[in-house]
C-alpha positions in Angstrom: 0.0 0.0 0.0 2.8 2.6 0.9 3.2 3.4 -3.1 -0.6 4.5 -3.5 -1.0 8.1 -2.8 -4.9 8.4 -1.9 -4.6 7.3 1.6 -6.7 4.3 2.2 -9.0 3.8 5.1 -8.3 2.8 8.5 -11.6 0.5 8.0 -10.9 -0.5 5.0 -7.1 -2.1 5.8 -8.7 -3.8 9.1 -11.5 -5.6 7.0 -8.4 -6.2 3.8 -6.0 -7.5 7.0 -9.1 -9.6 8.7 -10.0 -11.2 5.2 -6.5 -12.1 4.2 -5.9 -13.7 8.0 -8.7 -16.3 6.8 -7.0 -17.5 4.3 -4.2 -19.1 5.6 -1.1 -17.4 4.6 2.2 -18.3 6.6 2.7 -14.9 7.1 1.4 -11.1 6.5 2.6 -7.6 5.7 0.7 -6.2 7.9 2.1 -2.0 7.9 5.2 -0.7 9.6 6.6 1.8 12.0 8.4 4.2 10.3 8.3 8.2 9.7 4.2 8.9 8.5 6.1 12.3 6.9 7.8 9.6 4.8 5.4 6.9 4.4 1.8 8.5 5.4 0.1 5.4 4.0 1.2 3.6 7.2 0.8 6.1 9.6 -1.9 4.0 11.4 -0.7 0.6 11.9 -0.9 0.8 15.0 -4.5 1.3 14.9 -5.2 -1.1 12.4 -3.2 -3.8 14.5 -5.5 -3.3 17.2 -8.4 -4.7 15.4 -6.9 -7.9 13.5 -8.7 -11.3 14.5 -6.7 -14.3 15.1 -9.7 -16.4 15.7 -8.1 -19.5 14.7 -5.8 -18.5 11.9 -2.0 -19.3 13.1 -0.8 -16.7 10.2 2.0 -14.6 12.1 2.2 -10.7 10.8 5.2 -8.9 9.9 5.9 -4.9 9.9 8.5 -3.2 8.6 10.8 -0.8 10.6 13.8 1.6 10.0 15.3 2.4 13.1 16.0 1.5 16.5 12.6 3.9 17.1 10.3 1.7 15.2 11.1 -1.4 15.9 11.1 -0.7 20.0 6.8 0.5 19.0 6.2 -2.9 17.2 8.5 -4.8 19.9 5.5 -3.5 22.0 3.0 -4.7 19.7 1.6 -8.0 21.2 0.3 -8.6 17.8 3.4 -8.9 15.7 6.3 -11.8 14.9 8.1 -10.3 12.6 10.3 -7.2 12.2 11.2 -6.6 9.1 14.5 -4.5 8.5 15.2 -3.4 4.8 19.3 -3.7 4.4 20.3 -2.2 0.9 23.4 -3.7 -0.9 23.5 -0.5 -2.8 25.1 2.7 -0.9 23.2 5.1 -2.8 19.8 3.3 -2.5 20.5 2.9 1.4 20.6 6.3 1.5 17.5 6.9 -0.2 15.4 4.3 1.9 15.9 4.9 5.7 18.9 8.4 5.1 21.2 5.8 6.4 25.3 4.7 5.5 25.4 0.6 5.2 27.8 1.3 8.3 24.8 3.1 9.6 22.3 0.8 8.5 24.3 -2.2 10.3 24.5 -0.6 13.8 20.8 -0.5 13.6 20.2 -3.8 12.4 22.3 -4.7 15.4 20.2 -3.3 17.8 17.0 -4.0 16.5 18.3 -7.6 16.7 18.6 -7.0 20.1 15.4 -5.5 20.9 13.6 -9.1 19.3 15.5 -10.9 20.9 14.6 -9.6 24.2 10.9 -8.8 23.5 10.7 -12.2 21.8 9.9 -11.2 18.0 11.5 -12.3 15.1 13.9 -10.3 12.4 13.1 -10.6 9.0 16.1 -8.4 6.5 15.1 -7.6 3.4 18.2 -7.6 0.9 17.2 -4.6 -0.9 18.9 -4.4 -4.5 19.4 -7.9 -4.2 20.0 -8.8 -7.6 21.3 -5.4 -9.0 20.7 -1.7 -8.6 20.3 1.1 -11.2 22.8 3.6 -9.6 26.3 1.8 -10.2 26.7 0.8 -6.9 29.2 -2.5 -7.3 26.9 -5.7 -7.3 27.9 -9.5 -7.9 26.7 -12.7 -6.2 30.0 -12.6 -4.1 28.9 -8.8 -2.6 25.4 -10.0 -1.2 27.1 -13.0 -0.4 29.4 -11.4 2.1 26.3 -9.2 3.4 24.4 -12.5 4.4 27.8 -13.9 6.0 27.6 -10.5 8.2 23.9 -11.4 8.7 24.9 -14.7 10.0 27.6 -13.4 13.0 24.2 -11.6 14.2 22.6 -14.7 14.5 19.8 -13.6 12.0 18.0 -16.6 10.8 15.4 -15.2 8.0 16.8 -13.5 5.0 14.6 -12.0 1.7 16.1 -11.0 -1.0 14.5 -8.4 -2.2 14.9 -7.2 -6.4 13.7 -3.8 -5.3 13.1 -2.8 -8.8 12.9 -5.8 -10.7 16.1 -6.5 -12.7 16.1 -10.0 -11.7 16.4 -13.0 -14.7 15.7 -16.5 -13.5 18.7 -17.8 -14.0 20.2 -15.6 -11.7 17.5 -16.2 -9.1 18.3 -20.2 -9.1 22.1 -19.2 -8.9 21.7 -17.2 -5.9 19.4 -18.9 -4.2 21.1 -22.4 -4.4 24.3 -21.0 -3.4 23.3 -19.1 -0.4 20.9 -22.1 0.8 23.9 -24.5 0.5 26.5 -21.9 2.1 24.2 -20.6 4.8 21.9 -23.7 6.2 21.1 -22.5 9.2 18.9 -19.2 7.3 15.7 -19.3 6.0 16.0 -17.4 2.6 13.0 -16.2 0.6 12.7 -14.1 -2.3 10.6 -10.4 -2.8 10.5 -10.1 -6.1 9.2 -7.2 -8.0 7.9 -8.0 -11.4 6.5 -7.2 -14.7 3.7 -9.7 -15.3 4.7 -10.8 -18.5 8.1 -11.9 -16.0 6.6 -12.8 -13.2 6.1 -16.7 -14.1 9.4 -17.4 -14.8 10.9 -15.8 -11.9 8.7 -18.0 -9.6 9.3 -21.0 -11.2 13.4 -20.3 -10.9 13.1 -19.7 -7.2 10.4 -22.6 -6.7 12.9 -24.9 -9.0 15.8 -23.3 -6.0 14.0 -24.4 -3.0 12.3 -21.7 -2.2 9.7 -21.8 0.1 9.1 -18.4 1.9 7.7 -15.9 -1.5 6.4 -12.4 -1.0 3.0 -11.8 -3.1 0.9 -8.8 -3.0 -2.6 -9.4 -4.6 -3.3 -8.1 -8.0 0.8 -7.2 -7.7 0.4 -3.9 -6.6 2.7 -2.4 -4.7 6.8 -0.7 -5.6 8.8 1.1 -3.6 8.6 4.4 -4.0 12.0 5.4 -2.6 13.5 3.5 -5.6 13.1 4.6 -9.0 10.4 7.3 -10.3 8.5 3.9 -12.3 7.0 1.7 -9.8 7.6 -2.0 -10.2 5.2 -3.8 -8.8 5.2 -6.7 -6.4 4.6 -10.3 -7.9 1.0 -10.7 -7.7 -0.4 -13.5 -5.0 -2.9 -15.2 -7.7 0.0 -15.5 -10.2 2.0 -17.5 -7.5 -0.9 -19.6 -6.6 -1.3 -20.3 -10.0 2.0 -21.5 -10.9 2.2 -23.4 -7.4 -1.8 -25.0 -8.8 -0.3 -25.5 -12.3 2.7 -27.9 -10.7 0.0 -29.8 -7.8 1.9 -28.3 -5.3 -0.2 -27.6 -2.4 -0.2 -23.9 -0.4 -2.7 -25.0 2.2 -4.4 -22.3 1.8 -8.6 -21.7 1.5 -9.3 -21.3 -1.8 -12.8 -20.0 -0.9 -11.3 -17.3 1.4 -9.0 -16.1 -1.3 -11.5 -15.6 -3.5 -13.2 -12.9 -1.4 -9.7 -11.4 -0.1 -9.9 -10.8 -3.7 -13.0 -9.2 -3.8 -12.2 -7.2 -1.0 -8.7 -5.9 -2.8 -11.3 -4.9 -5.8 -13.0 -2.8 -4.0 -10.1 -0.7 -2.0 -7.6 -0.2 -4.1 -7.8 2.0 -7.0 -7.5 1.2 -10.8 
């Protein structure tokens, strides 16, 4: 939601968020805790996360954070797992996401880190510019291999990586995401891929082909950072994924019939 401009209603997000916990989904995006100057989509998380309903669903939620700030609010928030933390490989994009150094960046990480640990949640980093970045910053596999090898010495045991403004090929997806699982066993990697439709299949099947079992979705693919590049890319879209997973027999676990109206619901909120 953070790259639609028309801010969305409080309401409306609690009934999306209730819907979607029906379903089944491992876990959800549920808002974050950062700046509402920068992000003013989000600014009411907080209230939002107040009305979610478990009932019997044993989805977790996520939110992202940016600073030590942030993540001590949703620490607080009896309703959240996950932190999420978005670590750039790219300098300059770094900057632009959270007006942070990697050096910077790192020292929070660090202490966020230590706030779950102590409040009991879960950190999530999201490799932004994961499998490139438009600015020149230097990128191979070996670079955001020795990022995760830092993120291992913190003990951080869920990695995504993120192609923040979807460069990604599939070949390249299976490459790194074989490698890293076989160097780094003890992490859980997923992927966060961005994605022009007419892509997004065979950048699924690459990372489901990999091993992959933790994929970001957003339905009808909306979403794109907006700290990125002026273009949105959009998120893979949740029914493409479900598709593709359908199309192979392999099973989600997930309520079809409750998708259906999360769906529905998505229809009717979001614009275009």
């Amino acid at each position: 939601m953070q790259g639609i401009e028309k801010f969305i209603a409080t309401v409306d997000k609690i009934r999306y968020l209730n819907q979607l916990m029906k379903v089944g989904f491992d876990t959800i995006d549920a808002g974050s805790f950062v700046s509402p100057k920068v992000i003013p989509q989000m600014r009411d998380t907080a209230a939002v996360l107040e009305k979610v309903e478990f009932g019997t669903s044993k989805t977790k939620l996520l939110v992202i954070v940016a600073n030590v700030r942030g993540a001590e609010e949703a620490s607080r928030n009896a309703a959240v797992t996950y932190l999420g933390f978005p670590l750039s490989v790219s300098e300059t994009f770094q900057r632009r996401n959270t007006n942070k150094s990697i050096a910077e960046a790192l020292n929070i990480l660090n202490d966020i880190q230590e706030i779950c640990i102590t409040s009991g949640k879960k950190l999530v980093t999201y490799l932004s510019m994961g499998f490139g970045n438009p600015y020149g910053d230097p990128y191979d596999a070996e670079v955001v291999g020795k990022f995760v090898d830092i993120l291992s010495t913190l003990e951080i045991k869920t990695i995504s990586l993120a192609d923040t403004i979807g460069v990604s090929k599939p070949d390249q997806i299976r490459n790194l995401f074989t490698h890293l699982a076989s160097d780094f066993p003890s992490i859980e990697f997923g992927v966060h891929l961005h994605s022009h439709p007419a892509e997004a299949i065979e950048k699924i099947e690459a990372a489901v082909d990999a091993g992959c079992q933790r994929l970001d979705g957003a339905i009808k693919g909306l979403g794109g950072c907006p700290m990125a590049e002026d273009d949105l890319v959009g998120n893979l879209a949740t029914e493409t994924i479900l598709g593709f997973l359908d199309s192979k027999g392999i099973d989600a676990h997930l309520d079809k019939g409750e998708f259906v109206k999360a769906m529905k619901v998505a229809e009717e909120i979001f614009p275009g």
